[in-house]
C-alpha positions as CSV (number, residue, x, y, z in Angstrom):
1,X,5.7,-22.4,2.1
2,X,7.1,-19.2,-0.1
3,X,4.8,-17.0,-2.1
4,X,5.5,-19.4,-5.5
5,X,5.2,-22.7,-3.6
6,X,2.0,-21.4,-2.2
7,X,0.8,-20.1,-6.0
8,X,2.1,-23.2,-7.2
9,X,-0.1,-25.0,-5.2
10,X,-3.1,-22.8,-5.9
11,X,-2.1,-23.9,-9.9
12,X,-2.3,-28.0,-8.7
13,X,-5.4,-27.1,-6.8
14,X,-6.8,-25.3,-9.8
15,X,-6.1,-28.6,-12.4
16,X,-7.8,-30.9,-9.6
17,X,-10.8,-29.0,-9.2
18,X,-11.5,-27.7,-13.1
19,X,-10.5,-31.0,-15.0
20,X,-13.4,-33.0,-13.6
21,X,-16.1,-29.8,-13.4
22,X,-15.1,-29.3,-17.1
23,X,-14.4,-33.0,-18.3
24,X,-18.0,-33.8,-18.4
25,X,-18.6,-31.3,-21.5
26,X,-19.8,-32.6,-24.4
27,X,-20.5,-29.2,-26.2
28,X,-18.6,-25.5,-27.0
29,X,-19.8,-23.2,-23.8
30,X,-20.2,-19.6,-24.5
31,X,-18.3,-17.5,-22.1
32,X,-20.8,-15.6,-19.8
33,X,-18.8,-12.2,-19.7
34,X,-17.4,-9.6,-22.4
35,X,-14.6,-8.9,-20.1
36,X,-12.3,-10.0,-22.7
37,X,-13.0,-10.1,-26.6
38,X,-14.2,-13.6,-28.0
39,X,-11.8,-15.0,-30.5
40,X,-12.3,-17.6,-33.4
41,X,-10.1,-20.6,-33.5
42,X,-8.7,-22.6,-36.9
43,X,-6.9,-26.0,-37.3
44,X,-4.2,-23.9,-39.1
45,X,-3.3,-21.5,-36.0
46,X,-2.6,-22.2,-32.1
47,X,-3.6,-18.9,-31.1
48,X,-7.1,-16.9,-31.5
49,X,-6.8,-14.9,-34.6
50,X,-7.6,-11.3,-33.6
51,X,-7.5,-7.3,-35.5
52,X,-4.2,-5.7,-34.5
53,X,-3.9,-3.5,-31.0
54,X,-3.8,-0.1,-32.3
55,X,-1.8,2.5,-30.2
56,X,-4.8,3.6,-28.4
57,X,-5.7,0.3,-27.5
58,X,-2.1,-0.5,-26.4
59,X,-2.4,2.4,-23.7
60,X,-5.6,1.3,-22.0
61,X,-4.6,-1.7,-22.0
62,X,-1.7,-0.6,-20.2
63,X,-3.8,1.5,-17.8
64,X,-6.0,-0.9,-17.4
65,X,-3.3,-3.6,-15.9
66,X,-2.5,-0.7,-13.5
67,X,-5.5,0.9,-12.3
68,X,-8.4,-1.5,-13.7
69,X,-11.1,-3.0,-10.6
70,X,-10.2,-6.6,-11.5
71,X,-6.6,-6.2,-11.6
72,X,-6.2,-3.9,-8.1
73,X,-9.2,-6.2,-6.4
74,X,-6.3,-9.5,-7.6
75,X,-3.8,-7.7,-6.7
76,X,-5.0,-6.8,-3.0
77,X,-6.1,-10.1,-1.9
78,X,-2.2,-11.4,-3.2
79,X,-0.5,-8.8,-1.4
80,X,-2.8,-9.3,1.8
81,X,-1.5,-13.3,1.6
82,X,1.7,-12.1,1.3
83,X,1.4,-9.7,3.9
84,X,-0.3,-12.3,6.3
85,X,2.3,-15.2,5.5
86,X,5.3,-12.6,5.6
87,X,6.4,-13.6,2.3
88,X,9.7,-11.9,1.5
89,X,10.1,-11.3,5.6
90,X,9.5,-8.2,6.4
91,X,10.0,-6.9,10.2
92,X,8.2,-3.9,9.8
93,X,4.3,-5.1,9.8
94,X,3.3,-1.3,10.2
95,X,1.2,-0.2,7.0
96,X,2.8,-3.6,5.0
97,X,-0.3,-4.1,3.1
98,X,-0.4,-0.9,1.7
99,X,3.4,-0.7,1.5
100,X,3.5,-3.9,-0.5
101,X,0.4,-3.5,-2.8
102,X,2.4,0.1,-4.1
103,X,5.3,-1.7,-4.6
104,X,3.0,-4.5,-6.7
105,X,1.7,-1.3,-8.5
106,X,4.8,-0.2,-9.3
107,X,6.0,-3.1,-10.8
108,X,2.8,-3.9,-12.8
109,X,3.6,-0.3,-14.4
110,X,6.6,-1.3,-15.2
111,X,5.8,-4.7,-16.5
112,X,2.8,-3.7,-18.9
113,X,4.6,-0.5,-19.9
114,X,7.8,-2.7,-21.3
115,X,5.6,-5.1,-23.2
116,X,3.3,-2.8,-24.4
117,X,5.6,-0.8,-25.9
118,X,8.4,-3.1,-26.6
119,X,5.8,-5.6,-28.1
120,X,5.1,-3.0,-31.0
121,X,8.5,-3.4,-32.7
122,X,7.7,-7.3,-33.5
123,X,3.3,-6.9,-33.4
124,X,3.2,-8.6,-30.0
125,X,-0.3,-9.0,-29.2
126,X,-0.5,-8.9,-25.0
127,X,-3.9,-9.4,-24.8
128,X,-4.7,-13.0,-23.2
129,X,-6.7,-15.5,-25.5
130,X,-8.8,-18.1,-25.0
131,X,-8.7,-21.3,-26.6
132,X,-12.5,-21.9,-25.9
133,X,-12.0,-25.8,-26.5
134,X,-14.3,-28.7,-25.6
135,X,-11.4,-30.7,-23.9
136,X,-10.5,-29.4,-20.5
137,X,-6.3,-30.1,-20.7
138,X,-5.3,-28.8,-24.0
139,X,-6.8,-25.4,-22.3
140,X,-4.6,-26.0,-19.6
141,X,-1.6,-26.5,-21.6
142,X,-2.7,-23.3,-23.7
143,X,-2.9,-21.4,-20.4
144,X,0.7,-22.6,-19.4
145,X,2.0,-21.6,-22.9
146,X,0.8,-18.6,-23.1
147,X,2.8,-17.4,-20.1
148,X,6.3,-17.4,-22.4
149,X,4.3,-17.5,-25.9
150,X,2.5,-14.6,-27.6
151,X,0.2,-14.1,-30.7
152,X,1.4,-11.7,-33.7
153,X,-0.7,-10.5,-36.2
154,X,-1.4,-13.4,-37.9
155,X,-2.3,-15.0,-34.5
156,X,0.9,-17.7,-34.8
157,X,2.1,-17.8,-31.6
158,X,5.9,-16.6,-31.0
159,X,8.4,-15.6,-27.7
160,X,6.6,-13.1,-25.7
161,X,9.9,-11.2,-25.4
162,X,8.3,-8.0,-24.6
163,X,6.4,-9.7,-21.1
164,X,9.9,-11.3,-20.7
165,X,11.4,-8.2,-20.9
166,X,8.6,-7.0,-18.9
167,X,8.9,-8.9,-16.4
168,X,13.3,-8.7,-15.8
169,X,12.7,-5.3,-15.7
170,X,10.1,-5.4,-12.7
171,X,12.1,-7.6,-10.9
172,X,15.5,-5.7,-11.5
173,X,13.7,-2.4,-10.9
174,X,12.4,-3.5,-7.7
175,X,15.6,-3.2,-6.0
176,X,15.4,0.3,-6.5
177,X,12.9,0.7,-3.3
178,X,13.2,-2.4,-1.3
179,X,14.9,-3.3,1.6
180,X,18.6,-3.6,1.3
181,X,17.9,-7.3,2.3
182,X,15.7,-8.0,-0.5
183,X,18.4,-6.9,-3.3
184,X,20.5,-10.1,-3.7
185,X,20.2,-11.9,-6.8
186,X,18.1,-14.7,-5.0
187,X,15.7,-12.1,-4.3
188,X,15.2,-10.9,-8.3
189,X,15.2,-13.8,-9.2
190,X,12.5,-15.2,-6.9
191,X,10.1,-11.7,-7.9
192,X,10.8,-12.8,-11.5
193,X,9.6,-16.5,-11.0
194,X,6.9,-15.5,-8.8
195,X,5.5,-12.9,-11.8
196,X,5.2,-15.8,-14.1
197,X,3.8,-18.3,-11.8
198,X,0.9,-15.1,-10.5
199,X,0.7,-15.0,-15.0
200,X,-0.3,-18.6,-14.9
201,X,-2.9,-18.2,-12.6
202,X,-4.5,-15.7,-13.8
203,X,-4.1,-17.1,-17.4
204,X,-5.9,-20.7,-15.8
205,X,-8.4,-17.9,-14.4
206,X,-9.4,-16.1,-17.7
207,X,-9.4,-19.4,-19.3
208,X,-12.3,-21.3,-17.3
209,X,-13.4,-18.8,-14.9
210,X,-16.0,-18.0,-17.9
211,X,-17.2,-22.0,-18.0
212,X,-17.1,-22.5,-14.4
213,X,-19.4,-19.5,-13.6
214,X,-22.2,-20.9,-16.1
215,X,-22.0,-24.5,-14.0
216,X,-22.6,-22.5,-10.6
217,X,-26.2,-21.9,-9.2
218,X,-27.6,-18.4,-9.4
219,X,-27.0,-16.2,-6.6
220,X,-30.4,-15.8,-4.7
221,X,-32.0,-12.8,-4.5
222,X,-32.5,-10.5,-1.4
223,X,-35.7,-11.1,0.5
224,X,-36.2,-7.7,0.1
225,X,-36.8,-7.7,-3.4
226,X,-38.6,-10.6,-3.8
227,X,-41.5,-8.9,-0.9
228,X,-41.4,-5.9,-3.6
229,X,-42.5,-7.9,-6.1
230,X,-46.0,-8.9,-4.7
């Protein structure tokens, strides 16, 4: 199995597990984290109705795709797969972790930098959104939307042609510093497909990641701590 057969299977895997955790709600949950702003939703728009990035807000988060915990932690464990499963081959198993998590870097930059920017000419919002619904598949479906469809200012959701553009450009760019074998056209356009299958993930992530994590049992605290208390 190939890095988007295995991600695609992670996706299936994902639908199996979440649709009867989450199918059993009868009322709204409050996400338990304020990793991402919280978003009201309307009958008369799709997408979460939000105050325009301004310029600053553009930059970090462009940075933060690059350089934030969550996004290098994610990005680590993919590469390690990768690196473990050989996925594109790669003979040369000296330093390939590291090798291929700076290429991943590299491209991210790339990525976030085009639709950042680009996104501005049109009021591309590329923050992800969450639909926050009762209903565990019409998230779903929002999640896999949202991978080709963005919010503008007035939260209607349009093309995300800055990620597409985004994206291309990572994959085409890539060819600048891998392997001559990993150049052909194949190859591009299995990088391209694999970005927007990893963007579904973690779009499915963000979505119920939230829910889930209020369904879980607390983590129990060191012994240690609960001796100090007597």
């Amino acid at each position: 199995m190939n890095a988007v057969g295995y991600r695609i299977a992670v996706v299936v895997a994902t639908a199996a597990i979440v649709a009867p955790a989450m199918g059993g709600a009868q009322t709204t949950t409050t996400p338990a984290t304020d990793t991402y702003p919280r978003f009201e939703t309307t009958e008369e728009v799709k997408a979460p109705v939000a105050a325009p990035l301004t310029r600053q807000e553009r930059i970090e988060w462009i940075i933060d795709g690059i350089a934030g915990p969550r996004n290098v932690q994610s990005a680590a464990l993919s590469e390690t797969i990768d690196s473990l499963w050989n996925t594109p081959k790669d003979d040369s198993r000296a330093a390939t972790i590291a090798r291929r998590l700076m290429n991943h870097e590299l491209n991210v930059a790339i990525a976030r930098s085009v639709e950042g920017g680009l996104g501005t000419l049109w009021g591309e919002d590329p923050r992800p959104r969450h639909l926050h619904k009762e209903t565990t598949w019409p998230r779903i479906q929002h999640a896999m939307e949202s991978v080709v469809l963005a919010p503008r200012v007035n939260g209607q959701l349009g093309p995300a042609w800055g990620r597409m553009a985004g994206t291309v450009a990572a994959g085409v760019a890539a060819n600048a510093w891998l392997p001559a074998e990993q150049r052909s056209p194949q190859d591009t356009a299995f990088r391209i497909a694999d970005a927007l299958v990893s963007r579904l993930i973690g779009n499915l992530w963000d979505e119920f990641w939230p829910d889930i994590r209020t369904k879980l049992p607390p983590v129990p605290q060191p012994f240690w701590r609960n001796h100090g208390d007597r």
